[in-house]
N, C-alpha and C positions, 0 to 999 in steps of 0.2 A: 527645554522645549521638546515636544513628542514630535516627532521623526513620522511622519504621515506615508512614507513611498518606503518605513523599511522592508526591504525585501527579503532580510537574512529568515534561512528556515530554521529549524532543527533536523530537518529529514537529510537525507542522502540522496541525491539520485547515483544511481552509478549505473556501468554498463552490464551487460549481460556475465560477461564473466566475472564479475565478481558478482555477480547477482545468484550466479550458480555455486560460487562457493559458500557463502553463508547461509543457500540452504543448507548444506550439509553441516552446518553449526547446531550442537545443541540448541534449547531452550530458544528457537525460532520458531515462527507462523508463520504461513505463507496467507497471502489473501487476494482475492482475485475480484477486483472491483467492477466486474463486466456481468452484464444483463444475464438472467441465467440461461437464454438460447445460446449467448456466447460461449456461454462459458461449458455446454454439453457439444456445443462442436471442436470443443481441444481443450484444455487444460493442463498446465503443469501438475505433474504428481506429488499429491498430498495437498492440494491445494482448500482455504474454504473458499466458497463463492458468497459473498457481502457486495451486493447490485449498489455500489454505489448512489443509482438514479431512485432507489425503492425508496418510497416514505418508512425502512425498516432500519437503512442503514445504524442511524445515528443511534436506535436503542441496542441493537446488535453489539457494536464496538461500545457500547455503555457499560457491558457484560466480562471488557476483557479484562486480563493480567497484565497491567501498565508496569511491571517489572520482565517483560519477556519483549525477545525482539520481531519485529512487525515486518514482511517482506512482502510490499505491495504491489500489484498488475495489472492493469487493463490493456486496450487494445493497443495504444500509442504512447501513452504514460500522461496524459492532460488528467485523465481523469483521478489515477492514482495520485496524483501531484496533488490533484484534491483534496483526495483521500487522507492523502499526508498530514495536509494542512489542517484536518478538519479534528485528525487526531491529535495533533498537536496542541489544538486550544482545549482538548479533553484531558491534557497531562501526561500525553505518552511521549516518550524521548528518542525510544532504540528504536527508529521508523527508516526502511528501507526504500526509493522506489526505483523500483526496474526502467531507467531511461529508456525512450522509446518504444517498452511496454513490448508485449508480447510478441509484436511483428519483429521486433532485433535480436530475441531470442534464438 
């Protein structure tokens, strides 16, 4: 019988400190799922900006290397939670999200 409420992801959330060390991992992305005003009033370094809310997202992440690891951000972490999920059903697996999103930073 299919499981209609399952909730299990494949993504990570995890906290800030470890969210800080796996940038420093080879063969990582960072990506920052906030509006690009947001994203020109702060940003983590080395970040790309992918507006989650843009009718651009979905061809964007269409374009990546599904063998490299995904380290996603927005403002509270709902959106990258998204993000996560959206990449998930595209076939990506090493997906990170920054719990709590850039404010716990």
């Amino acid at each position: 019988m299919f499981n209609l409420f399952n909730t299990k992801t494949k993504y990570k959330n995890v906290p800030a400190t470890e969210f800080r060390k796996l940038m420093e991992k080879e063969n990582t992305v960072l990506i920052d799922v906030r509006t690009r005003d947001e994203f020109k009033s702060g940003a983590l370094p080395n970040a790309l900006n992918y507006d989650f809310l843009s009718g651009e997202f979905a061809s964007k992440i269409s374009q990546l290397d599904k063998d490299k690891t995904y380290l996603i951000y927005c403002r509270s972490g709902a959106r990258s939670a998204n993000a996560c999920r959206m990449l998930e059903r595209e076939g990506f697996v090493n997906l990170y999200n920054l719990q709590g999103g850039i404010i716990s930073y």
